[in-house]
SELUMLO-730005 format. One record per residue (C-alpha): x negated, y negated, z negated; residue number from 1. Coordinates in Angstrom, 1 decimal. Each point is the difference from the previous one (the first is absolute). Example, Ala and Ser with C-alpha at 12.3 -4.5 7.8 and 13.67 -1.06 7.14 Angstrom:
// residues 2
{x=-12.3; y=4.5; z=-7.8; n=1}
{x=-1.4; y=-3.4; z=0.7; n=2}
END
This chain:
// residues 119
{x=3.5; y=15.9; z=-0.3; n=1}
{x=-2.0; y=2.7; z=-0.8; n=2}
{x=-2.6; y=0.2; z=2.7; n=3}
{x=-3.6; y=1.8; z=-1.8; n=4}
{x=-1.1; y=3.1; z=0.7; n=5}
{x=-3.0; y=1.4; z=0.3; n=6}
{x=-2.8; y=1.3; z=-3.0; n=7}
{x=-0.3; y=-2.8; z=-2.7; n=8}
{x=-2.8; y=1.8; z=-0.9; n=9}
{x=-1.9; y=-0.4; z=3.1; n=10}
{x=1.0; y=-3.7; z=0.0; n=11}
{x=1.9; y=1.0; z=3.6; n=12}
{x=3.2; y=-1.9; z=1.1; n=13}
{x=1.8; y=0.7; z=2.2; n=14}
{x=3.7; y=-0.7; z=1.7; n=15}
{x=2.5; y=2.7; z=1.0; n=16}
{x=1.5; y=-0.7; z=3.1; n=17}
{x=3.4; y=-1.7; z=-0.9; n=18}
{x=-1.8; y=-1.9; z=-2.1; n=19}
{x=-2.7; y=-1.1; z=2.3; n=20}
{x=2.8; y=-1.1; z=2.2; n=21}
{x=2.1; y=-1.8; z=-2.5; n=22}
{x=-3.2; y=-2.0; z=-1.4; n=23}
{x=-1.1; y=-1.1; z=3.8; n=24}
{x=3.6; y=-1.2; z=0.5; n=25}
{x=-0.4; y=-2.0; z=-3.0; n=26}
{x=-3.5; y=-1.7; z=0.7; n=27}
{x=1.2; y=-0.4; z=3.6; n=28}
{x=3.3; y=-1.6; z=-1.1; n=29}
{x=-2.1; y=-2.2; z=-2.7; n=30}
{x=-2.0; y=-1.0; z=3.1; n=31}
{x=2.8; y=-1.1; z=2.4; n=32}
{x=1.3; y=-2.2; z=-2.9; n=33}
{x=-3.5; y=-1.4; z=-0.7; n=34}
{x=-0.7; y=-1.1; z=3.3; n=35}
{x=3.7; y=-1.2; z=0.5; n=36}
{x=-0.6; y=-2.2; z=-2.6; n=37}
{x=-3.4; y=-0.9; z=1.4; n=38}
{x=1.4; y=-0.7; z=3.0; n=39}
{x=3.1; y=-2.4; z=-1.0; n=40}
{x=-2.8; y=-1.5; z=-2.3; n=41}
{x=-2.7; y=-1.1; z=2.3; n=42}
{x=2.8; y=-1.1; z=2.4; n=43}
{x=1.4; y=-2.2; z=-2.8; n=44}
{x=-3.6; y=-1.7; z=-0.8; n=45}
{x=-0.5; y=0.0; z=3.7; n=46}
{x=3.0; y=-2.5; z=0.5; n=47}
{x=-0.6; y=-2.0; z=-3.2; n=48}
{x=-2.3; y=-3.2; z=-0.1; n=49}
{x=-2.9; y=0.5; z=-1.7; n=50}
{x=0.6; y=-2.1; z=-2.7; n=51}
{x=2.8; y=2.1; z=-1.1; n=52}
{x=-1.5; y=3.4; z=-0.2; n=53}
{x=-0.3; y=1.1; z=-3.3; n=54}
{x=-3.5; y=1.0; z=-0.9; n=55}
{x=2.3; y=3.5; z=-1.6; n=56}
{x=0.5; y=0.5; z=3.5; n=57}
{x=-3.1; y=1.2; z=0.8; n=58}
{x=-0.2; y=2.1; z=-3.1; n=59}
{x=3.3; y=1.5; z=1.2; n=60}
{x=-1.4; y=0.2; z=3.5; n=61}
{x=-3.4; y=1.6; z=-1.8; n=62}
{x=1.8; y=2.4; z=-2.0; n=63}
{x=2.3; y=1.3; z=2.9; n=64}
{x=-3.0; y=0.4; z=1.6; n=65}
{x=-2.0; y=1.9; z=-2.6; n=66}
{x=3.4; y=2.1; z=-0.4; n=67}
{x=0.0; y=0.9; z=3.7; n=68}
{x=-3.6; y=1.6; z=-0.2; n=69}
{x=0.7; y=1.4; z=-3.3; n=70}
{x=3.2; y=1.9; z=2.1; n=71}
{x=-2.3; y=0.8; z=2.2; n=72}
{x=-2.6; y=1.5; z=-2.0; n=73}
{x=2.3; y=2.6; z=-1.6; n=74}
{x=1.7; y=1.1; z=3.2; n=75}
{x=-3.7; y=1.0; z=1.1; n=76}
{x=-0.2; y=1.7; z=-3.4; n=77}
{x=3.0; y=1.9; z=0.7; n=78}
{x=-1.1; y=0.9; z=3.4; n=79}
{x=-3.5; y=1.0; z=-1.3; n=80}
{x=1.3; y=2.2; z=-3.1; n=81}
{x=-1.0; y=-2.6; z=-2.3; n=82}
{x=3.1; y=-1.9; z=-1.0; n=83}
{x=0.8; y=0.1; z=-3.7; n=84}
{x=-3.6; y=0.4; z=-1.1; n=85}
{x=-2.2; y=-2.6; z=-2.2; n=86}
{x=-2.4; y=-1.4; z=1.7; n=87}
{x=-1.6; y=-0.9; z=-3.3; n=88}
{x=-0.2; y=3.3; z=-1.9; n=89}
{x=1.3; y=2.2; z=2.9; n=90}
{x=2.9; y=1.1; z=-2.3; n=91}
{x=4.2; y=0.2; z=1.2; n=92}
{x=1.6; y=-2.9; z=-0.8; n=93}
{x=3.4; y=0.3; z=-1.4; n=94}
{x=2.8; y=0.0; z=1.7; n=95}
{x=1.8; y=-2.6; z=-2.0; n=96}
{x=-2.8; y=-2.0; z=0.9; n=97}
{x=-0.1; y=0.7; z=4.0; n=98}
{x=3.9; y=-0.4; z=-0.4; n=99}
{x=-0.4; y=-3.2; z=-0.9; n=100}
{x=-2.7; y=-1.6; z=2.3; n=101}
{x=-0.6; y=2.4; z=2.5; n=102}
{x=-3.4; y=-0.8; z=1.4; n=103}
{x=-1.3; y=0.1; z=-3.2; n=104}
{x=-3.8; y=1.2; z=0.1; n=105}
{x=-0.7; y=0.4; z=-3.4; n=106}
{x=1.2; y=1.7; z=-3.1; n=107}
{x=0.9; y=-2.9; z=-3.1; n=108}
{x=-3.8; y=0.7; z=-1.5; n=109}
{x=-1.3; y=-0.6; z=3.1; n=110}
{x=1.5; y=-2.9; z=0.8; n=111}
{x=-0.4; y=-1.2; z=-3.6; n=112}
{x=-3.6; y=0.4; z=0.3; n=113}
{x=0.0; y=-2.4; z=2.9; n=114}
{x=-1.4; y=3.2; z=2.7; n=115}
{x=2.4; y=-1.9; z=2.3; n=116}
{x=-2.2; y=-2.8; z=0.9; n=117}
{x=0.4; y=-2.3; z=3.2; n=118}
{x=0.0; y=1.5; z=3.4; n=119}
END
């Protein structure tokens, strides 16, 4: 998917069209399979005696969570004109990176650095 242009000088991104359409069906298909799986989960713990939840529930039911509002922040990114940029360093992030994990907000140095924090 090759899905930068812009002036890498500048430090701009930006998203042709097509591309800016196949990315948001992405995230938004990432997000209906998220919360599908939030959904049969919380059901699931909902019907289960408490004795038997698994304490890796709730990190499961965290993480989907967390993953949702992760989906969530890069489809405002990509309506905003920001989506594929480092919120670290401001730099593009690859697109073997953003192929693989999509809401991705930083580049690997970024991240590495720990500029991702807690939200």
């Amino acid at each position: 998917m090759t899905t930068n242009v812009g002036d890498a000088s500048s430090g701009t991104h930006a998203l042709n069209d097509a591309a800016a359409r196949e990315v948001r069906q992405r995230l938004e298909e990432e997000r209906r399979t998220r919360a599908a799986q939030l959904t049969a989960l919380e059901q699931a713990v909902e019907r289960s005696p408490l004795e038997q939840v698994e304490a890796s529930d709730y990190t499961r039911l965290e993480n989907l969570r967390q993953s949702l509002v992760e989906i969530d922040d890069a489809l405002r990114r990509l309506r905003e004109g920001a989506y594929g940029r480092c919120e670290g360093c401001g730099q593009a992030i690859p697109a073997g990176r953003l192929e693989i994990l999509p809401y991705a907000r930083f580049c690997v140095r970024c991240q590495g650095r720990g500029a991702r924090g807690d939200r």
